[in-house]
C-alpha positions as CSV (number, residue, x, y, z in Angstrom):
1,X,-9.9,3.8,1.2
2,X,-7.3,5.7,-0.8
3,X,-4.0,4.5,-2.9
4,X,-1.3,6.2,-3.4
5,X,-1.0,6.4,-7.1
6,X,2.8,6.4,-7.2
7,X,3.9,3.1,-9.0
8,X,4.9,0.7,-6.8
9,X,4.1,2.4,-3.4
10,X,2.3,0.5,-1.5
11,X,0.7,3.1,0.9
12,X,-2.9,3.4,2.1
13,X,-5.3,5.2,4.0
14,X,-6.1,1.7,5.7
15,X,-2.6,1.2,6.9
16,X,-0.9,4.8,6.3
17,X,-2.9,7.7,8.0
18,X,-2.5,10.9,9.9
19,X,-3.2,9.7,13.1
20,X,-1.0,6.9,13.3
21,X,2.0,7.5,10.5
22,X,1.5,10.8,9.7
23,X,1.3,10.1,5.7
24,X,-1.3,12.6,4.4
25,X,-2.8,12.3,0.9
26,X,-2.9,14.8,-1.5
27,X,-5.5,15.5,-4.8
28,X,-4.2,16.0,-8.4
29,X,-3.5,19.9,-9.2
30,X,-6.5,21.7,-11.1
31,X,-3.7,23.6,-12.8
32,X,-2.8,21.3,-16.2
33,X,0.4,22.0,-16.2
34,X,1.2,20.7,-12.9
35,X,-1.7,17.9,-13.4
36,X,0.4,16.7,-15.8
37,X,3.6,16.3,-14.0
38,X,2.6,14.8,-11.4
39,X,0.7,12.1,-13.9
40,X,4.2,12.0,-15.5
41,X,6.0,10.8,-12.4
42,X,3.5,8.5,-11.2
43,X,5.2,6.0,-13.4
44,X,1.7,4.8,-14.8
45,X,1.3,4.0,-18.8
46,X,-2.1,5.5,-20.2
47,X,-3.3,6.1,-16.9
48,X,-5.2,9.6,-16.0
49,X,-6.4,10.2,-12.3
50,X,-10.0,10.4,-11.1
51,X,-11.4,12.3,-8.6
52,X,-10.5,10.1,-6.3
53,X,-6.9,9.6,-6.9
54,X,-3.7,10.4,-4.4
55,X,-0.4,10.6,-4.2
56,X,1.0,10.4,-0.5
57,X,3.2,13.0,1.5
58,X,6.5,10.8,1.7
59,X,6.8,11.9,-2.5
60,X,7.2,15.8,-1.6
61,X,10.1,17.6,0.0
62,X,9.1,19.2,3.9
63,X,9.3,22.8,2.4
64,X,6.2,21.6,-0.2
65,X,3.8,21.9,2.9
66,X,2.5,24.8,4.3
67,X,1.7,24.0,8.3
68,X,-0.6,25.8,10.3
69,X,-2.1,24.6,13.8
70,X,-4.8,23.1,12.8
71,X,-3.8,21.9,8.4
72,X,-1.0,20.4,6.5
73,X,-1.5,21.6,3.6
74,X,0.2,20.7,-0.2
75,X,1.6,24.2,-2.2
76,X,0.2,24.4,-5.3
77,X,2.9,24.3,-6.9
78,X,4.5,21.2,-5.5
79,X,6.1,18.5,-8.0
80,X,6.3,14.9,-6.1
81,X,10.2,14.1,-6.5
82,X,10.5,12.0,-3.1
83,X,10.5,8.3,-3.9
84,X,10.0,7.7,-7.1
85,X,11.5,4.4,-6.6
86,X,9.2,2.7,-9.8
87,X,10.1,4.9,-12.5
88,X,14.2,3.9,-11.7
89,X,13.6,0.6,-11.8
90,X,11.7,0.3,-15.1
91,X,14.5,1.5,-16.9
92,X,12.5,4.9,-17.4
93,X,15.1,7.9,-16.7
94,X,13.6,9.8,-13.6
95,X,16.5,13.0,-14.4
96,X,15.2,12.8,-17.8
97,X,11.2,13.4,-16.8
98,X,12.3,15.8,-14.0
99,X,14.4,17.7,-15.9
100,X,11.7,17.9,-18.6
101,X,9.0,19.0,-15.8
102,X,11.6,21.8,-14.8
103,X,12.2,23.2,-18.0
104,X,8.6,23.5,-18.4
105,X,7.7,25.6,-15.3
């Protein structure tokens, strides 16, 4: 089973799927730079993903997804800015991270 690694959302692949919602889940980038933005907007203190960790379609924009027929898959060089509910309400600024990912790429 995968978690979305978003702080706070509570999607799965148990309850959250293709098939049935149609929430995909998407690896980390291999580029660092983006890597590390998306780690940034998880909301997560001293947290660094494994190979195994997520973050779920309903964080990107439609236009971040290249669809075919047959795949749905991620550009790489989407940023997760949909729902990013966790880092509001922590008091952490999310302009203030995104504007710092922009500036960087």
């Amino acid at each position: 089973m995968v978690n979305c690694s978003i702080n706070g959302c509570k999607n799965s692949s148990r309850t959250c799927n293709s098939t049935n919602k149609g929430i995909t889940f998407h690896r980390f980038p291999k580029d660092p730079d983006i890597k590390e933005k998306w780690i940034n907007l998880t909301g997560r203190q001293d947290w660094f993903p494994t190979e195994n960790s997520r973050i779920c379609s309903i964080h990107f924009h439609e236009n971040d997804f290249n669809v075919t027929a047959k795949r749905c898959n991620l550009m790489k060089s989407s940023i997760p800015t949909l729902n990013i509910w966790k880092l509001c309400s922590e008091n952490v600024s999310f302009n203030t991270i995104f504007s710092q990912n922009i500036k960087t790429m």
